[in-house]
N, C-alpha and C positions, 0 to 999 in steps of 0.2 A: 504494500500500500504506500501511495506517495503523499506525503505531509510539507505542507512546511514549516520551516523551521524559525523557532523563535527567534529574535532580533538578538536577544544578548547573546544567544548559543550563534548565530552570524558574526557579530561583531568577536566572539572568543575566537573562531575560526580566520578571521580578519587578521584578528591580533598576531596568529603565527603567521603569517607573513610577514608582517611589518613591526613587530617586538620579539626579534631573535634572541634578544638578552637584556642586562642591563643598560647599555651603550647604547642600546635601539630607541629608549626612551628619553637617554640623552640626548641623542639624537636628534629626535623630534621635539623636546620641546624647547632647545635652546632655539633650535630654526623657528620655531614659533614664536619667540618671543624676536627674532630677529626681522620677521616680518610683521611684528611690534612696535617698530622703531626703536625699539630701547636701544639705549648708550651704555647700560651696567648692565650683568650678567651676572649672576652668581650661583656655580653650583654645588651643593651638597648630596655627600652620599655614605649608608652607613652599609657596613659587612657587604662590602664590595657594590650596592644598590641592589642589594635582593630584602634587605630589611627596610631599606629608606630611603628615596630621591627627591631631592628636592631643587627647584630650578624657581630664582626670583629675578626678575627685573623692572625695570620703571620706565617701560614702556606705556602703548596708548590706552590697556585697560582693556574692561569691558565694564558694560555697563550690567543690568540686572535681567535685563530679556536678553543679550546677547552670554551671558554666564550659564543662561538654562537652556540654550540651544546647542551652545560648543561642545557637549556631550551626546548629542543626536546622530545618527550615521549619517554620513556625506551632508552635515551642515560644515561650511566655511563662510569665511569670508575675501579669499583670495582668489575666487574666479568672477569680479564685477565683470566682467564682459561673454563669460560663459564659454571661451573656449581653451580645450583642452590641450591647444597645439600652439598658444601664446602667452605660456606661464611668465609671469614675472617675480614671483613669488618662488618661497620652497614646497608648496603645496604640486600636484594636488596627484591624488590615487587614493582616495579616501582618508580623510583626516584622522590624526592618529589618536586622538583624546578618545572618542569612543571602544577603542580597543585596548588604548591601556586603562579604561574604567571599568571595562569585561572582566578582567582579569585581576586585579589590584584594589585597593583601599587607595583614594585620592583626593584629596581637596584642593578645592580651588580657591582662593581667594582673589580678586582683582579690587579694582577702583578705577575707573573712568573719570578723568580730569573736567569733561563737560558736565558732570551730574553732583560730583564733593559726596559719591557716595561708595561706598565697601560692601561688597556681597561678600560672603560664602557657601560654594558648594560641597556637599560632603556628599559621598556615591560607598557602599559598601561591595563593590564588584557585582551588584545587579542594577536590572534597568530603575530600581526606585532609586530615589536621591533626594537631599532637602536642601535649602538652601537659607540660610541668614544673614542678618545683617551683620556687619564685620567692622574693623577698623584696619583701616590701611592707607598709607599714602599712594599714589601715581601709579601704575605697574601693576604685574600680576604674581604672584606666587603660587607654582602647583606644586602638593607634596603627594611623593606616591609610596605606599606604606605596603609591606607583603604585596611584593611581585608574585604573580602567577600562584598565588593561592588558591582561586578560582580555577586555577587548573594544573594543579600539581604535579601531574606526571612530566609537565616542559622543565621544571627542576631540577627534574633525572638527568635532564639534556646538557646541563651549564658546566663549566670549565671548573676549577677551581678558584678559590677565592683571588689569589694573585693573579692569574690570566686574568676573574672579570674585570678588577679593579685597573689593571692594566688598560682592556679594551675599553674603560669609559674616560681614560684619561688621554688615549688615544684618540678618541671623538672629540674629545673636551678643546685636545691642540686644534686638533683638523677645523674647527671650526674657527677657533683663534687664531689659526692662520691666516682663512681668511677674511676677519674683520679686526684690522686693525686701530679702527677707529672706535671699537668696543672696550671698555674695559670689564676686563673677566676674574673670576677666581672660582678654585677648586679647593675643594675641603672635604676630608677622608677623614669618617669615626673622631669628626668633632674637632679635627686639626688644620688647623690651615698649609696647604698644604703647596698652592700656587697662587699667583698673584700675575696678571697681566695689565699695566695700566694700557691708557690709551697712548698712543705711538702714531708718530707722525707719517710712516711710512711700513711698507713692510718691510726692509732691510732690519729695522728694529723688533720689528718682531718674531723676527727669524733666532735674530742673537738672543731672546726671552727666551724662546724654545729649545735652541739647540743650540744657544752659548757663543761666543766670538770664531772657537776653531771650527765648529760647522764654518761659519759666516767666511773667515779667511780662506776658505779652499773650493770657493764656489764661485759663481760670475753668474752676469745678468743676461735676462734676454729680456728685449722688448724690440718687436715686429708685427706690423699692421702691414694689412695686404690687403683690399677691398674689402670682405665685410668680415675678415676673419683679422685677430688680436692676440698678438702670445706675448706673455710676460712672466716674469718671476727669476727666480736663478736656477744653475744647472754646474754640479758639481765639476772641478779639473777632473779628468780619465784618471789619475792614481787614487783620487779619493774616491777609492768603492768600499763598498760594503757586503756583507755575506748575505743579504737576503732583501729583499725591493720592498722593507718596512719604511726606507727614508725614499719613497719615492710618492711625490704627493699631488694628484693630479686637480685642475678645478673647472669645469666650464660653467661659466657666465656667476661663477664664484660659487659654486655647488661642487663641493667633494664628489668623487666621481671613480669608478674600477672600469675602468675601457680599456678592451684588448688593444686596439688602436693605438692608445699612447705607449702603453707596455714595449711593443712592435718596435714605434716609432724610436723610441727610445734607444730601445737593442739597436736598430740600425744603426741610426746615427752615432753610435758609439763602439759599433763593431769593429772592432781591431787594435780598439784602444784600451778596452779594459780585460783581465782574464777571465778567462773559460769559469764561470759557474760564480763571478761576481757581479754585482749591481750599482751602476751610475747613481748617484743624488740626484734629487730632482723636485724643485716645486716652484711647480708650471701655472698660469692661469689662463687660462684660452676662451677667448670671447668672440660670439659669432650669433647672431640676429635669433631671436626667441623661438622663431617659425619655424629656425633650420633643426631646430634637436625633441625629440621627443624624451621627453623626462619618465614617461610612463611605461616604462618598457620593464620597469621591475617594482612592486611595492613600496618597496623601503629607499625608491630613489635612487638609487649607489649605481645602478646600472640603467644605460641612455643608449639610444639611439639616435647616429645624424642621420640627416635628408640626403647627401651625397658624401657619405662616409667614403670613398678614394680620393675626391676635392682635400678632403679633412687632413687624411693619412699622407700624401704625396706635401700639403702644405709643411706639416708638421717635421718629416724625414729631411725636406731639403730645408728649411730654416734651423731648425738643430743642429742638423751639418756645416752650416755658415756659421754659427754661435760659438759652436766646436772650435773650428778653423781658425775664428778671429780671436778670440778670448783665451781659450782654456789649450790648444793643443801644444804649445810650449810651457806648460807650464805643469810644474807637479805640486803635493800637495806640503803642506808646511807639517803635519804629525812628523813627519821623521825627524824635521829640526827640532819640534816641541818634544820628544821623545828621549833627542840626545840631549837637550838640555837638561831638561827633567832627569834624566838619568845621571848624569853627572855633577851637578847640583846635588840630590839626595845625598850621591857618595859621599860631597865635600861636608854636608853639613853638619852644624855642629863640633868642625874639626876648628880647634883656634892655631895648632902648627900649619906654623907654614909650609914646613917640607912634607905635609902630609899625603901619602898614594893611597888612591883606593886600593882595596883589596882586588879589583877584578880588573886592573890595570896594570898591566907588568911592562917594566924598566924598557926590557926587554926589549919587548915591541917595537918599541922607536926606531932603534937602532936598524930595522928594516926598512925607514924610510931615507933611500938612497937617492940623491942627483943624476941620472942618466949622460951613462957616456956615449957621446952622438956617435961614435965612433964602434959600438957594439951592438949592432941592431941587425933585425934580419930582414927581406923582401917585404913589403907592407900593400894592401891594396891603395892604399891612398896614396896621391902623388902629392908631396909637401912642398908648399907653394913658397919661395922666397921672401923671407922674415928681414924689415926693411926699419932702422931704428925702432930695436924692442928696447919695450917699455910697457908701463902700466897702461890700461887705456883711459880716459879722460874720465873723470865723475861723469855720472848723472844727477840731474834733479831730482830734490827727494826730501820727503815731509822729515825734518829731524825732530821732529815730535812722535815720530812712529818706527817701534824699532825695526817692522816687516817691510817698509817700504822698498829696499832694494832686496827681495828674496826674489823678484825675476816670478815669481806665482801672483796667485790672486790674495790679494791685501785687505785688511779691516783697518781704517782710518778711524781713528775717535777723538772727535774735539768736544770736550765738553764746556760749556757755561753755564748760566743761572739758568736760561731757559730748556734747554735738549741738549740729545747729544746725538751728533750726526754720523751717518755710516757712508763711506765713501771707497768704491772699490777701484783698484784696479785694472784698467781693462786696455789697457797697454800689451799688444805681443810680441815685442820686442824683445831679444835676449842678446847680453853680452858676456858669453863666458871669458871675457880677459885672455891674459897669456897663459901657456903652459910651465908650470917650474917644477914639479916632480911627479915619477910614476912609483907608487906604493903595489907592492909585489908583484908586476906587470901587470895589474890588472884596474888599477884607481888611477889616474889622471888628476895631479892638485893644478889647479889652476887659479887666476884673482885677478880681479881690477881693481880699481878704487875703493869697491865699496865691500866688497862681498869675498869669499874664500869659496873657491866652487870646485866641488867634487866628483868624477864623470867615471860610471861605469864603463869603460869604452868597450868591451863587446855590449851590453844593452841599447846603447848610443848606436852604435855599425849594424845592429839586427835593426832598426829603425830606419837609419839612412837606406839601407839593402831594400827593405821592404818598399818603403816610399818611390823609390827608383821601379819597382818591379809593377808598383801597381799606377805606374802612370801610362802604361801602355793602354791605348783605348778601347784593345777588344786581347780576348784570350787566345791564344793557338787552338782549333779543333786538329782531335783526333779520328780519323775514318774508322768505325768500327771493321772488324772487317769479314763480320756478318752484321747486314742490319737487322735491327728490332723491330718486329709489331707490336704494335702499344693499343690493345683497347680504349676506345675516352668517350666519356658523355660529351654533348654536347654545349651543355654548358660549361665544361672543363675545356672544351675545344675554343671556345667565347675567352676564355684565361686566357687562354695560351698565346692565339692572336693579339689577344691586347698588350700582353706583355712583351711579344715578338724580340722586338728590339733588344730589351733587356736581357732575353732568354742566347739571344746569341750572339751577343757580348760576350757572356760566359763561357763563350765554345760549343751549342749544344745547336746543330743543326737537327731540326728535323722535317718533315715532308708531311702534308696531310695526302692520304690515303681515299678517304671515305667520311662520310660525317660523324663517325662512330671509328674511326682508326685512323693510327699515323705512323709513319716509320721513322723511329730514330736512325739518323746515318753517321751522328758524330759526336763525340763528349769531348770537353776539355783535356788537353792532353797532358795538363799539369795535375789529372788527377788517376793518371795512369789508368791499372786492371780498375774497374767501378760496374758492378753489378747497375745495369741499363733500367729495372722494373724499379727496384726500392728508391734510386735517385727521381726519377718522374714520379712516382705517386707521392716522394714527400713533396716535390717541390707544387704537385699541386694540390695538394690538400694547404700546403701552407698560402697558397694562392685564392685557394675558397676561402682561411682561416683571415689571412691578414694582408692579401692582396700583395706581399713580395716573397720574395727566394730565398727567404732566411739558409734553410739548410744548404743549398748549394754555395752561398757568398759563405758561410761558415766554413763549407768545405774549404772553398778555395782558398778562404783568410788563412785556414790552417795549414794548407799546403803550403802558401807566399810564406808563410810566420815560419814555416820547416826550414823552408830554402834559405830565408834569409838567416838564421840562425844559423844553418852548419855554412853558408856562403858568406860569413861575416867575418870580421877581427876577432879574434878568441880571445879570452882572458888568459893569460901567463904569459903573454905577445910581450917581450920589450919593445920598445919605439921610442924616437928620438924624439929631441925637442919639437925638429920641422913636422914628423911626423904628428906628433901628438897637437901642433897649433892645425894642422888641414883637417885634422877632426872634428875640434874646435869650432873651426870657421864652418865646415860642413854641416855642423849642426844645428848652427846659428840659423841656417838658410832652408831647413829640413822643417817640412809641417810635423806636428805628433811626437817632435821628440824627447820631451817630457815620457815618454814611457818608449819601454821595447814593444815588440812584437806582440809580449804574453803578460803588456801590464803593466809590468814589473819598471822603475822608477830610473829614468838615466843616469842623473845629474840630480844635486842638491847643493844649495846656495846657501852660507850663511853671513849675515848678516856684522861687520864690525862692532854694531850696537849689541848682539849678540854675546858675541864677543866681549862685549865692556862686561857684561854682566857674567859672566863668567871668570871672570880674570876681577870681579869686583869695583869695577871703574867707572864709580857712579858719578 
């Protein structure tokens, strides 16, 4: 027999879609108070928000008829013009108060600035609920009291306590990221816990969140192209990370999980960072209301564009220009904050002056020898004639900032009475100096004016090699020498042509057949014996997935990344002085060379300011 079903038992069934945990409610109702207008935020929550949520701000209120309707299914007030494909708002896929009131113990209080008056709503997780009169200033307060009481068994479901309290602090940022014209705070089991004021910019509220060394190893992007908008910063290639938790996407300022950017990202970062790490990244991408559907997942987090390849093809080549001009010479400042740190600790507390750390031996030094130009062996570089050496000339440079000549991306900070400003560097220009000693044939000491710089030179030549290898404009094919029939859909065959161009660049001739078949005739030759079936169905499945060639460019990155590696200068190589300046200068002129092949860091600059502080020379 067919019934239907009661409203709260709809709205409970609601609720798991769009309150997967405690963060889901966070979620929802900070966004709610953000299409509040409020300026202050504040949320609290106890035993991770399974005992207690509470979210207040002094936004526009409600009044006493609009307090008893916000708990009704599909009442809002964010769609005055009623359509679904022109949101301006964080609504709409059914308003989420009705479903956390299913499920949860919740009161509402508000006060509406046009009326000098205070309700309270109280709901016991079913459809009755009362409502009184209250005291409150401006703004609204919801508290939500036993989560999922009403339906206990989603309980079984939740992480433990530090996961949830993690994922609502993680919501907590993501929003705070991006309103920086909000001030916020977070409070855990009665303790103040964070504090965001308002910030003039989001450069400041990046360093709130993730402190000045995020902030120093990152660079900016902003780029407008007709009706599409990208902003935010994007990590140098050495600052990665082991998992894409620091990668934080936004369109139209709404947090967001799209394969799309994910893609974009990997691309334009392919070959720069290693195998199974993940670029920094917070992005904000704006583009006309009409072009995105918000409604493609309940809890909002997943979207749909109108011409998602327009999106992906924007994104891939503006990233790559951001790449290129900012961040590809440059690596990240941890290693210098690392050795500092590291050495500092040693000293401290020591008042002799002839004091050695224990994990520094005498020794050592004495391996760092002056190179006799006179014992060197065949070198691939040809060393250009060294014409009154010398240091090279200063640059310009904030002496108020000890990172300004690290040759990376920079955190500038002047403070006054009133703010304090963040200013980066976005300079790519690099001057490794001259060459004056090689530590165990494999370090290159070099310096100018300002800086003491350090150069791996085989990760430096695996760099050079590669960059050289991949400026050829198309791949060598190989003739199979049987070719392959390859069954294809039609709409796989729609791929294939579209991408044509791209497809055999990479060396990979093929022939259609049949509307339903095609003969492969030729594979890249640089990637020698290659099973013919498993290379085409990933590359199109990743074609249906994300509209490019990930695995084959992988492929091939890895093959160049081989080449160049065993085709490079090796570490233990003596080289001469000439030698080691054609490196040098090689480098200076090399895109990407802030990292090798697989990542991994070329060169490191430190700073004479650096320096002072170490040596105590304040």
């Amino acid at each position: 027999m067919i019934k239907i079903l009661s409203q709260n038992l709809i709205n409970q069934i609601a609720a798991g879609e769009v309150i997967e945990r405690p963060s889901s409610v966070i979620k929802e109702l900070m966004e709610n108070a953000i299409d509040a207008r409020a300026t202050e935020i504040n949320v609290k929550i106890i035993n991770a928000g399974k005992s207690f949520i509470s979210i207040s701000d002094n936004g526009i209120g409600m009044d006493k008829d609009s307090l008893q309707l916000c708990i009704l299914s599909h009442a809002t007030s964010k769609l005055s013009n009623e359509n679904l494909f022109d949101i301006h708002t964080f609504g709409f896929r059914g308003e989420a108060l009705p479903s956390i009131v299913s499920i949860a113990r919740v009161s509402i209080t508000s006060s509406n600035s046009n009326t000098n008056e205070a309700w309270c709503l109280q709901s016991n997780g079913k459809e009755q609920c009362s409502i009184l009169p209250s005291t409150r200033i401006k703004g609204t307060t919801v508290e939500v009291q036993d989560l999922f009481f009403a339906t206990p068994a989603r309980l079984k479901f939740l992480k433990s306590d530090a996961t949830e309290s993690d994922a609502c602090l993680q919501t907590f940022n993501r929003i705070a990221l991006a309103f920086n014209k909000i001030s916020f705070t977070f409070q855990e089991d009665n303790k103040k816990i964070i504090s965001y004021p308002v910030e003039n910019n989001l450069n400041q509220r990046i360093c709130n969140i993730f402190g000045t060394t995020f902030f120093e190893n990152v660079f900016p992007v902003d780029i407008k192209q007709d009706n599409f908008s990208l902003s935010g910063v994007i990590g140098v290639p050495t600052f990665n990370k082991s998992s894409s938790l620091y990668q934080y996407f936004f369109v139209n300022n709404r947090f967001v999980k799209d394969k799309i950017f994910t893609s974009a990202l990997k691309v334009a970062y392919s070959g720069l960072v290693p195998h199974g790490r993940f670029p920094v990244a917070i992005l904000f991408f704006s583009l006309p209301y009409s072009d995105v559907d918000v409604n493609a997942h309940p809890s909002k987090i997943e979207i749909r564009f109108r011409n998602s390849d327009k999106v992906r093809s924007f994104l891939i080549t503006e990233l790559k220009k951001a790449i290129s001009s900012f961040g590809s010479k440059k690596s990240t400042t941890e290693t210098i904050h690392n050795f500092y740190d590291n050495i500092s600790q040693n000293f401290s507390d020591k008042n002799s002056a002839s004091y050695v750390p224990s994990n520094i031996s005498i020794s050592n030094f004495s391996k760092i020898e002056k190179i006799n130009t006179k014992d060197f062996g065949a070198s691939i570089y040809q060393p250009h004639k060294i014409e009154n050496y010398h240091l090279s000339e200063p640059k310009k440079t904030d002496e108020n900032n000890p990172y300004t000549a690290y040759n990376l991306s920079k955190l500038s900070i002047q403070k006054n009475t009133e703010q304090t400003v963040f200013e980066q560097d976005t300079s790519n220009e690099i001057d490794l100096g001259n060459p004056l000693y090689q530590i165990a044939n494999t370090y290159i000491v070099a310096a100018n004016n300002d800086n003491l710089i350090i150069v791996d030179q085989h990760a430096a030549a695996e760099r050079i090699t590669l960059e050289k290898l991949q400026s050829f404009s198309k791949l060598e094919s190989q003739n199979l020498l049987l070719p392959e029939m390859y069954p294809i859909k039609q709409s796989q065959l729609e791929l294939l042509e579209k991408n044509k161009e791209l497809i055999n660049k990479f060396g990979i001739i093929y022939e259609i057949l049949t509307s339903d078949m095609i003969m492969i005739q030729a594979l890249p030759s640089i990637l020698g014996h290659c099973d013919v079936k498993p290379l085409i169905n990933d590359i199109l499945d990743e074609l249906e997935t994300f509209g490019n060639v990930q695995t084959l460019q992988e492929k091939i990155q890895l093959m160049l990344s081989t080449i160049s590696c065993h085709g490079s200068l090796r570490a233990g190589k003596k080289l001469s002085i000439e030698e080691m300046d054609s490196l040098l200068r090689q480098m200076e002129k090399t895109p990407n060379i802030a990292q090798c092949c697989h990542g991994r860091p070329s060169y490191i600059t430190i700073n004479y300011k650096i320096l002072n502080k170490f040596f105590e020379r304040y």
